[in-house]
C-alpha positions as CSV (number, residue, x, y, z in Angstrom):
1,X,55.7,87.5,-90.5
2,X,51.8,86.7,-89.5
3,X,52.5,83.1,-90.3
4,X,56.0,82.8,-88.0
5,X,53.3,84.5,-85.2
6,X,50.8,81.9,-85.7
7,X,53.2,78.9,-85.3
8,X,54.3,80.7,-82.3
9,X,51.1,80.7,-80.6
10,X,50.0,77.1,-81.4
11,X,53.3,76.2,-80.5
12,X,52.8,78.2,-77.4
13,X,49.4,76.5,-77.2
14,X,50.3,72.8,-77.5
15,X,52.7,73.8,-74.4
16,X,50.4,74.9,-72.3
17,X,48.0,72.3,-73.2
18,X,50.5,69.4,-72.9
19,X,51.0,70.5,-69.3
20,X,47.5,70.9,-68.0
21,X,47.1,67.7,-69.7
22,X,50.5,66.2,-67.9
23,X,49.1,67.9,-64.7
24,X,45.1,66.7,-64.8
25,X,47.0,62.8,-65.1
26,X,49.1,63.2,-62.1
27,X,46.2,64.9,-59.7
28,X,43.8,62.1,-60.7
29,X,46.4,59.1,-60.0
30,X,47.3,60.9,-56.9
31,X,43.6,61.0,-55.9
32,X,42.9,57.6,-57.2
33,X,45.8,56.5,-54.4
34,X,44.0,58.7,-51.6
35,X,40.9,56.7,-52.7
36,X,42.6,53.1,-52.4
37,X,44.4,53.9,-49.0
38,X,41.1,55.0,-47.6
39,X,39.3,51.4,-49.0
40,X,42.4,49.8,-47.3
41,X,41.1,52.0,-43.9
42,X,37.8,50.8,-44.6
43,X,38.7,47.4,-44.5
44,X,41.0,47.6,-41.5
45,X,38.6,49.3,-39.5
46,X,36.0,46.3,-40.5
47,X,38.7,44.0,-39.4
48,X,39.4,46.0,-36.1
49,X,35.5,45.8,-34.8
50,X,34.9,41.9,-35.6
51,X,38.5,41.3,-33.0
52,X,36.6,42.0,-29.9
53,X,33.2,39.7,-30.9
54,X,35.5,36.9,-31.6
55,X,37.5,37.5,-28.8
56,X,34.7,37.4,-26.7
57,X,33.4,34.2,-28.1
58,X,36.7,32.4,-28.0
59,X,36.6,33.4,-24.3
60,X,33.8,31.4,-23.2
61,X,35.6,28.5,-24.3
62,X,39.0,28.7,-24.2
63,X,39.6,30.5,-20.4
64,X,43.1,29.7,-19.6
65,X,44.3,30.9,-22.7
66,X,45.1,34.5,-21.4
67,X,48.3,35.2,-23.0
68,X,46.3,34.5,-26.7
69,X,43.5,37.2,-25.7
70,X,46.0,40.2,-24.3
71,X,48.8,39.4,-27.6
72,X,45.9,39.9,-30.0
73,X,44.0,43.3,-27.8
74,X,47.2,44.5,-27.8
75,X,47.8,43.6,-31.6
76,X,44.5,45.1,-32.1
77,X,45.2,48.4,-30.5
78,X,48.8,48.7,-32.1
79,X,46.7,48.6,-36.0
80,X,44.0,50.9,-34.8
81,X,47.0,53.4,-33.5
82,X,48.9,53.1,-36.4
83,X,46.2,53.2,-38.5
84,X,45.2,57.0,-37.0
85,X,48.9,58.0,-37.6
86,X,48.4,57.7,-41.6
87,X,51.9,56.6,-41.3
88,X,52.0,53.4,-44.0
89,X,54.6,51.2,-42.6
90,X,53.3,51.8,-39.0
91,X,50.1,50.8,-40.7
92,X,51.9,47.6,-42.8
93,X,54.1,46.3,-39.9
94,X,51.2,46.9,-37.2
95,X,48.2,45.1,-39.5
96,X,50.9,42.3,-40.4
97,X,51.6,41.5,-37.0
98,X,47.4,41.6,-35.9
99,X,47.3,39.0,-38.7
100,X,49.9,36.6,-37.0
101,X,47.8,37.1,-33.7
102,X,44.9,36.2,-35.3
103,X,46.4,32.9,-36.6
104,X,47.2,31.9,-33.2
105,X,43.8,32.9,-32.0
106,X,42.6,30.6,-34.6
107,X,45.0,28.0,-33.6
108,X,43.9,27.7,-30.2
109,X,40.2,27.6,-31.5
110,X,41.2,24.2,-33.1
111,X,41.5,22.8,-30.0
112,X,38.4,23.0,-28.7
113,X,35.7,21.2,-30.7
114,X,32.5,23.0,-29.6
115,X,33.7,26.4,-30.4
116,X,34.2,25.5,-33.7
117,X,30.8,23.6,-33.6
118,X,29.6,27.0,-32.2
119,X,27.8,28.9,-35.1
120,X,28.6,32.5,-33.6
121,X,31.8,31.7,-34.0
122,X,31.9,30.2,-37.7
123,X,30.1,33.3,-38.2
124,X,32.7,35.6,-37.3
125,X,35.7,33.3,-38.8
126,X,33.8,33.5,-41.7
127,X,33.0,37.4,-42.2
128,X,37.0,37.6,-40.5
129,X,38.1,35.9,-43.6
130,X,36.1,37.0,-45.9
131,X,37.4,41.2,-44.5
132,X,40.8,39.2,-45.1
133,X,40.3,38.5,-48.7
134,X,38.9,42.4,-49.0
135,X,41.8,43.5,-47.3
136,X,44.3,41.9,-50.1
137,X,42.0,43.3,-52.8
138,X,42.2,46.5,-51.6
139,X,46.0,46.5,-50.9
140,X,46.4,44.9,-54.8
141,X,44.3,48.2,-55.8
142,X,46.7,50.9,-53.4
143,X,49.7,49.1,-54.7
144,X,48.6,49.2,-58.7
145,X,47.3,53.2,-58.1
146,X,50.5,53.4,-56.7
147,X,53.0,52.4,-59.4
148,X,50.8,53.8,-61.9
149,X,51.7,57.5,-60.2
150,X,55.2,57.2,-59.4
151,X,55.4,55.9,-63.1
152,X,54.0,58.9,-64.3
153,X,56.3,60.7,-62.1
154,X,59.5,59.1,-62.9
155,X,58.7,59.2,-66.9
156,X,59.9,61.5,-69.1
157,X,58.1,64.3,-69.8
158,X,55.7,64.1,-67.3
159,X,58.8,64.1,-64.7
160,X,59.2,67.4,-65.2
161,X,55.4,68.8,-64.7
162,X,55.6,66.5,-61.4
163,X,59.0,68.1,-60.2
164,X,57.2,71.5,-60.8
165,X,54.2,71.1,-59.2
166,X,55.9,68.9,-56.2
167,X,54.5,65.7,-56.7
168,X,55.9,62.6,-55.0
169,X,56.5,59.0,-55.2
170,X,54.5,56.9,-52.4
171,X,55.3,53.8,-50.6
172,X,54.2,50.5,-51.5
173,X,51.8,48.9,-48.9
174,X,54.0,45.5,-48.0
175,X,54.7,42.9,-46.0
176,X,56.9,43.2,-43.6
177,X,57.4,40.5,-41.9
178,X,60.0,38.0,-43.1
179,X,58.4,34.6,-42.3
180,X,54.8,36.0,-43.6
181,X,57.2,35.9,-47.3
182,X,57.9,32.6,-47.1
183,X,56.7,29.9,-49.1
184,X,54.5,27.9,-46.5
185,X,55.8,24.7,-46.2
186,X,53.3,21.7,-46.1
187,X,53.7,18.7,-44.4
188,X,51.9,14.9,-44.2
């Protein structure tokens, strides 16, 4: 009778501790995503105060190009607004279409051959790309922090401790934009 109460309790016991276990995993994926989307905002932000600088410098040489300036300030204040709404496919849709703007920007740049003599400018193309390139990274970590929680939350056993305690899948950061899913097609 003492030994049926003993298995009872350990069995009791390797419950409890398989779901504090199953519970610890899902809060520290779920606040390993919190911490990628927030290096995501980081980045954005970065990218968001360079705009105006190179803006600015692209300005003083390329005047008549007016409709460039307003698509990309308007670009630019679509992210930041989306980016205050927390809401990730505002954020996705929003950052994508800044990054088409920015192309053009850079497009137009080409045509003139002292501002891309100018060093200000290579300056800011430079740290631009270089927030670019930290801008993927940080998306690659969201998206992999991601799937590694609604994984855990979708697997059996761990389903059910996530079901319990109301945790739920997130959204991929992706892009939205069809022609930015292409395969770029190159041309001599």
């Amino acid at each position: 009778m003492v030994s049926i109460f003993w298995i009872v309790i350990i069995v009791l016991f390797l419950i409890l501790a398989w779901i504090v276990f199953s519970y610890n995993k899902l809060v520290t994926l779920k606040n390993r995503v919190k911490e990628a989307l927030a290096d995501i905002d980081v980045q954005l932000k970065r990218r968001h105060d360079l705009i105006p600088n190179l803006i600015e410098t692209v300005k003083g040489y390329a005047i008549h190009e007016r409709e460039v300036f307003e698509k990309v300030t308007e670009a630019r204040t679509k992210a930041m607004e989306a980016r205050e709404s927390q809401d990730l496919k505002k954020m996705a849709e929003a950052e994508n279409y800044l990054a088409q703007t920015l192309k053009t920007l850079f497009a137009v740049a080409e045509n003139y051959p002292d501002l891309k003599a100018s060093q200000n400018f290579l300056e800011l193309q430079r740290e631009l790309t270089d927030t670019e390139d930290k801008i993927m990274a940080a998306r690659r970590f969201y998206n992999a922090n991601v799937r590694d929680l609604n994984i855990a939350i979708e697997s059996f056993p761990t389903n059910i401790i996530a079901s319990i305690f109301g945790f739920k899948k997130m959204d991929f950061f992706e892009i939205s934009l069809p022609e930015e899913k292409e395969t770029p097609k190159v041309k001599f």
